[in-house]
Every structure is written in structure tokens, then in C-alpha cells.
C-alpha positions in Angstrom: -20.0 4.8 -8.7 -19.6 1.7 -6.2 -21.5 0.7 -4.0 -20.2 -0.5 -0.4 -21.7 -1.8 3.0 -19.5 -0.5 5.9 -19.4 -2.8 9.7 -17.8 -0.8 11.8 -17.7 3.0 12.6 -15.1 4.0 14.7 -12.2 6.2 14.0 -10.9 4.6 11.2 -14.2 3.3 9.7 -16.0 6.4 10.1 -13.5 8.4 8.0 -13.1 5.6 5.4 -16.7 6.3 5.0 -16.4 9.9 4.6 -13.5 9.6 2.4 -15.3 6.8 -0.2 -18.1 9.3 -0.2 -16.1 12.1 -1.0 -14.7 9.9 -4.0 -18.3 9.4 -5.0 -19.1 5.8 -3.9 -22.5 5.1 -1.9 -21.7 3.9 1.6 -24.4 1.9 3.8 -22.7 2.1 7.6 -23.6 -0.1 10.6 -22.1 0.5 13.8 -23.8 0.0 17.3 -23.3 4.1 17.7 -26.8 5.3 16.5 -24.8 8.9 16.1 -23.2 6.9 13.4 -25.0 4.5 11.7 -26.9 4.4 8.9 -28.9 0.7 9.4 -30.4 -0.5 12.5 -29.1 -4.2 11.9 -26.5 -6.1 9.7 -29.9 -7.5 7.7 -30.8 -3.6 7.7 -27.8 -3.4 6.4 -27.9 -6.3 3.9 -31.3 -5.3 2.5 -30.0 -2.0 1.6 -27.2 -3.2 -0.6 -28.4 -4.0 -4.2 -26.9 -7.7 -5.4 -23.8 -8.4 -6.4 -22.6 -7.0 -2.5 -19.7 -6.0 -1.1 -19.7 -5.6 2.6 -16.5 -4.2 4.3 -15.6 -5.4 7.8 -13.8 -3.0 10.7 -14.4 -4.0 13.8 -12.1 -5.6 16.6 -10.2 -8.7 15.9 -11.0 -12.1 17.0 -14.0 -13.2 18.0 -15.8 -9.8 16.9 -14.9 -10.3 13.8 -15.5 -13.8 13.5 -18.7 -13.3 14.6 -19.5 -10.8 12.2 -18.3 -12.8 9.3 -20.3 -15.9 10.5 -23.7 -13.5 10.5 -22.8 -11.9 7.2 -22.7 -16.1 6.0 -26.1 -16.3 6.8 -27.4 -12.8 4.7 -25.4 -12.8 2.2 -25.7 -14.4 -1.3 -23.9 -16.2 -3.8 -21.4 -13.6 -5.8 -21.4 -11.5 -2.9 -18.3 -9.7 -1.3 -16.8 -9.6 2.3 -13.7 -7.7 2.7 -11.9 -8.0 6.4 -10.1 -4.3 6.7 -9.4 -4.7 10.5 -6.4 -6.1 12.4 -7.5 -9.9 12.4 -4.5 -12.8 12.6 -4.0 -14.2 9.0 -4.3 -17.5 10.3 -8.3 -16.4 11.2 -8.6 -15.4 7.2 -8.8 -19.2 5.7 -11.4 -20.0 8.7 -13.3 -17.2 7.0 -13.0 -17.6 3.7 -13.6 -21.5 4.0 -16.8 -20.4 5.9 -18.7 -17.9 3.4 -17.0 -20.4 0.5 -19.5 -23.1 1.3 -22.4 -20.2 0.4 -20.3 -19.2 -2.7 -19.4 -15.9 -0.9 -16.2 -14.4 -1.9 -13.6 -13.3 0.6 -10.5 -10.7 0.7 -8.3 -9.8 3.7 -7.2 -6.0 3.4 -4.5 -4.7 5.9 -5.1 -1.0 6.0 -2.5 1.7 7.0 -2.8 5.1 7.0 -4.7 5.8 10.4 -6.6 8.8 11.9 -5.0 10.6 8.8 -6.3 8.6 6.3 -9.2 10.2 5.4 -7.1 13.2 3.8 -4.1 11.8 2.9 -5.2 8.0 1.8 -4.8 4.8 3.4 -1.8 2.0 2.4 -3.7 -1.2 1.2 -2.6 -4.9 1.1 -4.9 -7.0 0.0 -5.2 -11.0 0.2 -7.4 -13.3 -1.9 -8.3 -14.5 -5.4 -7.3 -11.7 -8.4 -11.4 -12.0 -9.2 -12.4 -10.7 -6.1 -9.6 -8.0 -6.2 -11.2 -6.7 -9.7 -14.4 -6.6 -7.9 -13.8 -4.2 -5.5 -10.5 -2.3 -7.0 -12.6 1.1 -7.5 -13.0 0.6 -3.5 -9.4 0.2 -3.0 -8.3 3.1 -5.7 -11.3 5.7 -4.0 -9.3 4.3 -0.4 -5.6 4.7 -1.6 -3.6 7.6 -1.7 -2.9 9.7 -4.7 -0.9 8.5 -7.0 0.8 5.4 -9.0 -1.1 2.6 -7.4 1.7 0.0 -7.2 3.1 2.8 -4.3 -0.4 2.8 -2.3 -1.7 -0.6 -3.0 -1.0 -4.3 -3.2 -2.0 -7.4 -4.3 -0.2 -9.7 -1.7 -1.2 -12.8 -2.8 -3.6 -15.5 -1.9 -6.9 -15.6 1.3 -4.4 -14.6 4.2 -1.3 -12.9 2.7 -2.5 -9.1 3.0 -3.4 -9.3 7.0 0.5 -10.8 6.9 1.7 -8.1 5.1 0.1 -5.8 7.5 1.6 -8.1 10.6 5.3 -7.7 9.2 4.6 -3.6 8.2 3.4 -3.3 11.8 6.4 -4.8 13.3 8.4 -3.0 11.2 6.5 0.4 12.4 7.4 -0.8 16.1 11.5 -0.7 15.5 11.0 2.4 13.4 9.2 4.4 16.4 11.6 2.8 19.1 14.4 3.8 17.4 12.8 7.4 17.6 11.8 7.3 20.7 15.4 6.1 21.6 17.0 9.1 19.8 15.2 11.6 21.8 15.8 10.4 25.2 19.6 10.4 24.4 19.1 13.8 22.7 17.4 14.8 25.8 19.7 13.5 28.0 23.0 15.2 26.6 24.0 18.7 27.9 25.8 19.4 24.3 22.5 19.3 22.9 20.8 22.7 23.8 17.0 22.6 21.2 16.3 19.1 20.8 12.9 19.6 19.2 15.2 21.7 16.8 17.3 19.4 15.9 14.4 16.8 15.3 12.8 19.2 13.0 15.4 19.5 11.1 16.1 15.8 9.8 12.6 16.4 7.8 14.8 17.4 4.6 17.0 16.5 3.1 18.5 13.4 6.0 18.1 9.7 5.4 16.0 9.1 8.7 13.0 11.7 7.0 9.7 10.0 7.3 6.3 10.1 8.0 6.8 9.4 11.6 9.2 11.8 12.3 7.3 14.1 11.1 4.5 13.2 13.7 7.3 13.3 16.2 7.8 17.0 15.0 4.4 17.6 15.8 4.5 16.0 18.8 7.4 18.4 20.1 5.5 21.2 19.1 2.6 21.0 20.8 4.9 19.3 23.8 8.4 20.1 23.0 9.2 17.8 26.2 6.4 15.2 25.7 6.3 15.7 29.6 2.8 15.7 29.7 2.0 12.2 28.4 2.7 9.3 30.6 5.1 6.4 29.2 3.2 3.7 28.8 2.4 2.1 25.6 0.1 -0.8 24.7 1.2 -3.0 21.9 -1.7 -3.8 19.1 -0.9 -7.8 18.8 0.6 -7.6 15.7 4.4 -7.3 17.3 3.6 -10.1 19.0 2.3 -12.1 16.0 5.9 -11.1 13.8 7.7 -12.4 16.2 6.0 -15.6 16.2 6.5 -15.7 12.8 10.3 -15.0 13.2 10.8 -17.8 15.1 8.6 -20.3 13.6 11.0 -19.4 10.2 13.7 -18.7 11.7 14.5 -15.3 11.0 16.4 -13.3 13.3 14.4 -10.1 14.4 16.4 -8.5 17.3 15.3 -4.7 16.6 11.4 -5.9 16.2 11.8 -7.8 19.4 13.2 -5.2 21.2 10.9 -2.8 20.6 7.8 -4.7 21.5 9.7 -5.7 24.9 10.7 -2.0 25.5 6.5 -1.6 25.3 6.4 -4.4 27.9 8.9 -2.7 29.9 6.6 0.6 29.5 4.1 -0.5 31.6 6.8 -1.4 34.8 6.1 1.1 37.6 8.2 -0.9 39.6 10.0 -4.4 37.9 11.1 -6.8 39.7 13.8 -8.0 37.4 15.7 -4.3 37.5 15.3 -4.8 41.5 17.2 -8.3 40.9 20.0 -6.5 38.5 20.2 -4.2 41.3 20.4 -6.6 43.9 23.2 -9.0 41.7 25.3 -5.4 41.4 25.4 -5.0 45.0 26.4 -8.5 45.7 29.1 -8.7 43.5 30.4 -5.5 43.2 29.2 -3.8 46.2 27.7 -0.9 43.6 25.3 1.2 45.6 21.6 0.3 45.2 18.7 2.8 45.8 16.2 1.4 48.4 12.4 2.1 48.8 11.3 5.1 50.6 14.9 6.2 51.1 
């Protein structure tokens, strides 16, 4: 059995918890939620941890988190643990590390994947940081990780920084995936041939080459709404698009689909845009094409 302080009780912390208990593992929570929590305090916390520690972080990126990291420098002790599970920048990671490094505090960034329906089903894991550190807390990573071979559920990225940029590139990966969904049904939607779209969604789970994950949470989607008419269509974007782009053009890597998608979010939250009012207005000018105007 491990041992394992948890920041951060929200939806995904708060069924990592469950699940590392369910694997057998003692888990100390703190969250600001006193439904939650199990300490009062992060030195509640701390103090309730026998020595050598490992404290896992999940709360907002950014400042949040750095914050939280700083604090933990100044409880912690030497041959202790901090693991970063939440969405931070890799760029933040070194900062981190560098910081608990000077009290001999080890450090590991962990992307985590898996969402609301990890607890059940396991959570994909790419971890940063030295190969000691990994060791340390690997029967927290197998109790976390799905079923299975672990080479297909978790991974040792490479050094402080690379598992938070694994998680990055997965994420903008995740974003063409779903627009490329998203697109489908709308032009499924939109075509009279096509009689039971929600049908024909359902069933590409077999046997097609587009069967994933995703599409099978688009299947239940469409069942409970079969014409997702009751959701608006605005989508916020997490941070990490935006961050796998930068990194696309700062190694010049062409990402077109990625980029797409993440403007199709921007282009999401529009109710009226100003640049589709100037296409609009250039079409009428040029080509006298008939425009729509407000109110009529």
C-alpha cells in the first residue's frame, strides 16, 4: 500500500481519490470544499503524510499552481515527492522543479487523460522527470492507469517538463479529432439523403476506421439528444490548443487541422462577427450577391 497526499478535489481529483482508494492506497485530500477534504490546511495536510512524501498537485494552472508548489517548498522535506497532475504549461515545470530542487525535493510533471470517466475506466498518464522519482511513485501511476499492458496506459516522456508537453500535443490532437466530428454531423445533418443521422453515427462504433472513444461519446450524446438542439454552440478552449500551436510555429511544423479547430472554438463564441459582416459586405460589392441585413 502507498501512501499519497492529494491538493485538489474537484471532478477529476475527487475521483482519482476514490479510484487510488479502491486500489488500496491511503489518500490524505485537501481541497478548500470542507464537503471534501480530509485536512484543514496544506501543513494539515503535510503532517499527516509519514516521511518519504509524495504529495499530488490538481488544481488550476498558473499561478494556482505555482503557488501551491511554492508552499509545499516550504513543508516539505528532503526525499519528498511533488507530482503536478493538472494542466500547467511545460515551460512552468523547470521553474518548479528548480524551486523544490534547492530543498532537495523531487519533482515530476504528470499529464493526465482520461476525464470524468476515469475513475472506472483509468486515466492515460505521461509523466516527466528523473527515472528515480518515476520508481518512486509508479504503484501511484499503475493504481491510476487503466487496465492492462502499461506501456498502452502510461509513459515515461522524458525529462522535468516533457509529460505536461505530451499532454499539450495529445490535447491538440483531441481538438482536430472532435472538429472533425463535429464537422461530420453538421453535413450529415444538413443532407436530405441522409434520413437517421444518429444512426448512422452509431454505427461507425465497429468495425470502421473512424471508431473511437469519442465517437462513442458522440453516440451518447445523440441519444440523450439525437439533435444536440438543446446545448448552445459555444465552446471554450482549455489553453493547451493555444500552447501546440505555439509550439508549431516556434519549430516549424505545419498544423493546419490543429489550428483550425481551435479557431472554429473562437469562431464558437461569435453571435454576431464582424469579419463574416465584411465577407458579406466584399460579396455584395463585387459581385452584387445579396446580403441579409439586420432586422430585415
Amino acid at each position: 500500500m502507498a501512501q499519497l497526499g492529494l491538493i485538489g478535489l474537484g471532478k477529476m481529483g475527487f475521483n482519482m481519490r476514490e479510484r487510488l482508494r479502491g486500489a488500496g492506497h491511503e489518500v490524505v485530500g485537501y481541497d478548500r470544499n470542507p464537503d471534501v477534504t480530509d485536512s484543514t490546511s496544506l501543513e494539515d495536510l503535510v503532517s499527516k503524510l509519514d516521511g518519504p512524501r509524495i504529495v499530488w498537485i490538481m488544481v488550476p494552472a498558473g499561478e494556482p499552481t505555482r503557488q501551491t508548489v511554492a508552499e509545499l517548498g516550504n513543508l516539505l522535506s528532503e526525499g519528498d515527492l511533488v507530482i503536478d497532475g493538472g494542466n500547467s504549461k511545460y515551460t512552468d515545470d523547470r521553474i518548479n522543479a528548480d524551486l523544490l530542487a534547492t530543498k532537495q525535493i523531487g519533482y515530476l510533471d504528470c499529464g493526465v487523460s482520461g476525464g470524468v470517466w476515469g475513475k472506472d475506466n483509468g486515466y492515460g498518464l505521461m509523466v516527466g522527470g528523473a527515472a528515480s522519482d518515476v520508481e518512486k511513485a509508479m504503484p501511484i501511476f499503475d493504481a491510476l492507469r487503466p487496465e492492462g499492458p502499461r506501456e498502452e496506459g502510461f509513459s515515461h516522456a522524458g525529462a522535468v517538463g516533457s509529460g505536461h508537453y505530451a499532454k499539450m500535443i495529445h490535447n491538440g490532437i483531441e481538438y482536430g479529432m472532435m472538429q472533425a466530428f463535429a464537422e461530420g454531423f453538421e453535413l450529415l445533418e444538413a443532407a436530405k439523403v441522409v434520413e437517421n443521422v444518429p444512426a448512422v453515427i452509431k454505427g461507425w462504433q465497429r468495425g470502421t476506421v473512424v471508431r473511437s472513444w469519442l465517437l462513442d461519446l458522440l453516440v451518447r450524446a445523440l441519444d440523450e439528444d439525437p439533435e444536440l438542439d438543446d446545448l448552445e454552440g459555444y465552446v471554450e478552449d482549455s489553453g493547451e490548443g493555444r500552447w501546440t500551436l505555439e509550439e508549431a510555429i516556434n519549430n516549424a511544423v505545419p498544423a493546419p487541422v490543429i489550428s483550425a479547430a481551435l479557431f472554429a472554438r473562437f469562431a464558437s463564441r461569435q453571435e454576431d462577427s464582424a469579419a463574416m459582416r465584411a465577407v458579406a459586405a466584399l460579396r455584395n460589392q463585387f459581385g452584387g450577391h445579396s446580403v441579409k441585413k439586420v432586422g430585415g
